[in-house]
N, C-alpha and C positions, 0 to 999 in steps of 0.2 A: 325109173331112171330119168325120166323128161323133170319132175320135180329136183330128184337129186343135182341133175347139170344148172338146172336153173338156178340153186342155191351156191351151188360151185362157182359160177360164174358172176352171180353178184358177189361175192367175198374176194374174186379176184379184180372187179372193179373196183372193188371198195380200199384193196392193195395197193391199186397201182394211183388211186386219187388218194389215198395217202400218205405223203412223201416219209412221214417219220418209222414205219414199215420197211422202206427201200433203206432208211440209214442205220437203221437197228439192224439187217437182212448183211448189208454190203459193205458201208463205210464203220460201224461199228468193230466188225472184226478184222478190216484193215489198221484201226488206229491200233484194238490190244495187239494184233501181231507184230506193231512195229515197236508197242514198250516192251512187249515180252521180248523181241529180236537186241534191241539197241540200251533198252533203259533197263532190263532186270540180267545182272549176271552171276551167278551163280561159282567161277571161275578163279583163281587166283588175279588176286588183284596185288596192285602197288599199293605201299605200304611206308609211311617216313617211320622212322627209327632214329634214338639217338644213342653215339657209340660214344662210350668212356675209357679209355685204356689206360692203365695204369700202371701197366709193365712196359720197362723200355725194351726188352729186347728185340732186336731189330725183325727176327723172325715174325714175333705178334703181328708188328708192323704190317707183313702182309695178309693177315688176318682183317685187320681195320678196312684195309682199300680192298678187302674182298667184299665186304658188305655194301661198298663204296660203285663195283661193278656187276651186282646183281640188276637183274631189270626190274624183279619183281620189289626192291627197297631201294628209297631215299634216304640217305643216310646223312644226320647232320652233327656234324663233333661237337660235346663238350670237356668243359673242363674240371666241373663242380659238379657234386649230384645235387645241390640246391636248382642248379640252372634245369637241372632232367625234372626235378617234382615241378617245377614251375611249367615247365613246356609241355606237359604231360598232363597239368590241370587246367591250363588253356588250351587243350589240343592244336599246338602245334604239331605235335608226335604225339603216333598210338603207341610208343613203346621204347625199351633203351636196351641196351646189352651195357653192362658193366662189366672188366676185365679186370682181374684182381693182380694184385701185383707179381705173387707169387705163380701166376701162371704156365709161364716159360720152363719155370724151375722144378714143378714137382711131373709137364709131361720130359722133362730131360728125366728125370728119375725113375719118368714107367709107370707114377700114380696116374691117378683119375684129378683132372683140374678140373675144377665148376669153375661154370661164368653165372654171372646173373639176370638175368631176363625178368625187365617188367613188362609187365602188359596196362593197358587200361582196359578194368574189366564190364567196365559201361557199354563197351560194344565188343562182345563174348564172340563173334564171329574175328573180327578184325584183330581182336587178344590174339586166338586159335594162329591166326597166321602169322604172326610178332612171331608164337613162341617155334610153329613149323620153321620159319623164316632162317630164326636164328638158331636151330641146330642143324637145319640142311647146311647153312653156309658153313658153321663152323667143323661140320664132319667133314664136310668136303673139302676142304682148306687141312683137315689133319692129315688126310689121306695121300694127300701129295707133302706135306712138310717133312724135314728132317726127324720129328719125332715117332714116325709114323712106324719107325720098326722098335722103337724100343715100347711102344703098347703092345698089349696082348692079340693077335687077332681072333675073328672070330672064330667058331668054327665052322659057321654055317653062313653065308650067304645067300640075299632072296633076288632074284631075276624076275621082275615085273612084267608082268605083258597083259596089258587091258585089252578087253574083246568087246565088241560091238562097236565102241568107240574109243578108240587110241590114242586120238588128240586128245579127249576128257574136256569136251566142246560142252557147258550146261546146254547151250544153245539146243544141240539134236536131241533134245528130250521136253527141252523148256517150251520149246515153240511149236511141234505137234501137240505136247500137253495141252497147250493152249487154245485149241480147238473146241478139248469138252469143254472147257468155261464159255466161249462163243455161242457154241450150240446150244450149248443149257440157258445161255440170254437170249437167243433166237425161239429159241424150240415153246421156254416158259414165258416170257418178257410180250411176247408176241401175241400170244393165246392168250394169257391171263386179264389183255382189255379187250377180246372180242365181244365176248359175250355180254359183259359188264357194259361196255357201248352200246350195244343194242338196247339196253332197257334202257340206259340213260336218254338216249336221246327216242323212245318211246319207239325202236322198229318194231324190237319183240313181240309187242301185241297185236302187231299187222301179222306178224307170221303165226302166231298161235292161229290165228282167227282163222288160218286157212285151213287144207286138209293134208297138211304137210305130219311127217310122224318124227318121231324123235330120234330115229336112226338117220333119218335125210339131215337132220339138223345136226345132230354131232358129226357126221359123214361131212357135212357141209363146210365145219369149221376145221375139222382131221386136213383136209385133204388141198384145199389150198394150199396150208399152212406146212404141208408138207413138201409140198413142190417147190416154195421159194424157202425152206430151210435145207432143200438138196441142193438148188442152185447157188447155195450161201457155203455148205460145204464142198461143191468142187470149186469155188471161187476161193476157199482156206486152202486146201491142198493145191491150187494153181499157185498161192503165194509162197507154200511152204517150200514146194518143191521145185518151181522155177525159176522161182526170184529169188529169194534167197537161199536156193541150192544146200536145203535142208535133207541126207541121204534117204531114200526110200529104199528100202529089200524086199517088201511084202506084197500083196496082192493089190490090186486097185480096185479088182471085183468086190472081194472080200472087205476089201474096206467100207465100201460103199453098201457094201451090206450092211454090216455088223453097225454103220451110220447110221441106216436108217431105221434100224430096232432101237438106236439110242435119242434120236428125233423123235420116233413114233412114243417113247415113253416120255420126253420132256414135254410134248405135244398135249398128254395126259394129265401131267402135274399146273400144267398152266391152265387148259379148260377147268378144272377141277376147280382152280384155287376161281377163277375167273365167274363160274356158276353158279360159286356156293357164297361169295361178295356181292356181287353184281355193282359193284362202284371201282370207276377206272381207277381212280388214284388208291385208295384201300389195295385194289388187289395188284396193282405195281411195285408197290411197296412190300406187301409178302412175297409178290414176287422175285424181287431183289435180295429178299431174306433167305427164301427156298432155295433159290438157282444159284444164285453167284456165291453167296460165302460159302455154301459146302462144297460146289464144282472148288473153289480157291482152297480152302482151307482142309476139308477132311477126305478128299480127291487119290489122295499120296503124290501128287502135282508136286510142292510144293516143301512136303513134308512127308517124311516116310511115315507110314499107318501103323507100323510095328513098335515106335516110339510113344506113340498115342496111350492115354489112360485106357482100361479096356473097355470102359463106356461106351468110347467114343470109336475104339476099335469092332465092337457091336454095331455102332450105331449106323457106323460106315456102309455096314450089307444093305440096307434099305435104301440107301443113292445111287443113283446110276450114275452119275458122275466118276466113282470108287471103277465101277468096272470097265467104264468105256476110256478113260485113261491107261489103265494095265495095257486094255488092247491093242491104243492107236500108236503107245511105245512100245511094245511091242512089234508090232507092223513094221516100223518105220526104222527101228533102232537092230532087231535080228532075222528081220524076213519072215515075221510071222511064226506061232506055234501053234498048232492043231489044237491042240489041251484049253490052251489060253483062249483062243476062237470059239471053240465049243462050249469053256464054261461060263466066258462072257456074255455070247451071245445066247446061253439058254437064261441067264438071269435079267436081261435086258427084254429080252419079249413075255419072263413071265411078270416082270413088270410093267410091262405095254401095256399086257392083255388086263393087267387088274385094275391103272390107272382107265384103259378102255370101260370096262364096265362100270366104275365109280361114276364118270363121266355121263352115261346112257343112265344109268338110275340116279343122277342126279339132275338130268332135263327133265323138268314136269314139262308136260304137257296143257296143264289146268291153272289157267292166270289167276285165279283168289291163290295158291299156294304161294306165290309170289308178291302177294299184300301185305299190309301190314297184319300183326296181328287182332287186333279191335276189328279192325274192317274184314278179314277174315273170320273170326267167331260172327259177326253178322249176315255174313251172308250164309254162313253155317244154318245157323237158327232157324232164317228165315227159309232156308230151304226144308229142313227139319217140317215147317208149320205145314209147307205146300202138299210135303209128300203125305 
């Protein structure tokens, strides 16, 4: 134990005299919570639109200033649709409604009128809400017009009601999501130059040379690194939840559990990558490959996983990022489920435990494994001749 705290305790010197640990740990995960909070929305957005009407009658008319007091569309009149492909190819506007002449005429009759809706389909998101845009408004607008009893109604009517979240806020999902990618940069980002530092600047061969074992030395780099990646996550959940009064239903115990099997594995994947490089910048760099694009991309953060090729729907079981995301929205969005707790957290520590041993059988102990190759066959040989 007196070897173990001692190793403990230079790593936490070596923490606190290195400031870019404190900004990786603390001010890192303040800047992504504030683009995840402010700069990524996920939400109904404003949208300019341009309206061409072509039927005089007066009714239409309030159709046109309907699109005109929507919040979610800017709406700007033209006159030509030469003036709509122009405006539409220099994005002024993502999109136009065109009103046909005969429109008035065939809902007096009871048929079905099209309008025409373009979209620009260069930005497939922004199209999607042109074309939502422009049927909400115009349903809505039929439903109170004088035409509205001579259409057919339906027979069936749907009565909405969203659970867990009502407002349909991306925010309460987007910015606890955003935690496994913090912690996945803390956990690996962190780990994966300790050990690489050490040889670089020559300490590692002061510590082989003593009678230290390789349980104290993975111990050594485990256990700091896990302390200021605890402190890193109740300093995410004090942002989430006090400051910007992002909802909590779930456990705090529980959280904090289920954290620390998800640190305790990133903690693995970073030693790992850090052990088996032994050069800072090399292993910073797969670093940022390993941890961040999959915590970003194959997560279901961002992207639902069910949409995914099935490769990549495979490949997903092997990240812990995939499960530690279900959970913390989980937590946080319906008060926790037992099922989800329990299959999360058995996949997160049996990937601890594997990254753990990876780690341990990949500290030698014996400095020529750590040489080059040339210079290790010779000192091979030469031992070879002695024995």
């Amino acid at each position: 134990m007196r070897i173990l705290l001692a190793l403990i305790k230079k790593e936490i010197k070596q923490i606190l005299r290195d400031p870019s640990s404190i900004i990786i740990a603390f001010v890192l995960p303040l800047i992504s919570i504030l683009i995840y909070m402010y700069g990524i929305n996920l939400d109904s957005v404003r949208v300019t639109m341009g309206i061409k009407n072509d039927d005089p009658a007066p009714e239409v008319a309030t159709l046109v200033k309907s699109f005109g007091h929507s919040k979610y569309v800017n709406s700007i009149y033209f006159d030509n649709v030469k003036d709509i492909e122009t405006a539409i190819a220099r994005s002024r506007i993502k999109g136009a409604v065109i009103i046909p002449n005969d429109f008035s005429t065939k809902l007096a009759r009871g048929q079905n009128a099209n309008l025409l809706v373009i979209t620009d389909g260069s930005e497939v998101n922004t199209a999607n809400y042109v074309q939502n845009y422009a049927l909400a408004i115009t349903n809505n607008w039929l439903s109170t017009s004088k035409y509205a009893k001579s259409l057919k109604q339906p027979a069936v009517t749907a009565q909405i009601r969203t659970w867990y979240n009502p407002d349909l806020n991306s925010h309460y999902f987007i910015v606890p999501g955003s935690i496994a990618i913090t912690m996945t940069l803390i956990g690996i980002l962190l780990t994966s130059l300790v050990v690489a530092r050490e040889w670089e600047r020559g300490t590692m061969e002061a510590i082989l040379s003593t009678s230290v074992k390789a349980i104290h030395i993975v111990l050594g780099k485990y256990i700091p690194y896990f302390i200021l990646g605890m402190l890193s996550l109740a300093f995410n959940i004090f942002l989430c939840v006090v400051i910007f009064q992002i909802p909590f239903r779930g456990s705090y115990l529980v959280l904090f559990v289920v954290s620390a099997l998800f640190l305790f594995t990133c903690l693995g994947i970073g030693l790992n990558i850090s052990t088996l490089l032994k050069n800072q910048f090399l292993a910073s760099m797969v670093a940022m490959s390993a941890g961040f694009l999959p915590a970003l991309m194959l997560s279901g953060l961002m992207f639902p996983i069910n949409s995914m090729p099935v490769f990549f729907q495979y490949l997903t079981r092997i990240l812990p990022p995939r499960y530690y995301v279900s959970f913390v929205e989980s937590e946080f969005m319906t008060g926790g489920v037992n099922s989800i707790r329990l299959e999360n957290g058995i996949y997160l520590t049996i990937l601890g435990l594997l990254f753990f041993a990876a780690v341990y059988k990949n500290t030698s102990m014996r400095l020529e494994k750590h040489l080059p190759q040339p210079l290790r066959e010779s000192i091979e040989a030469r031992e070879r001749r002695v024995n």
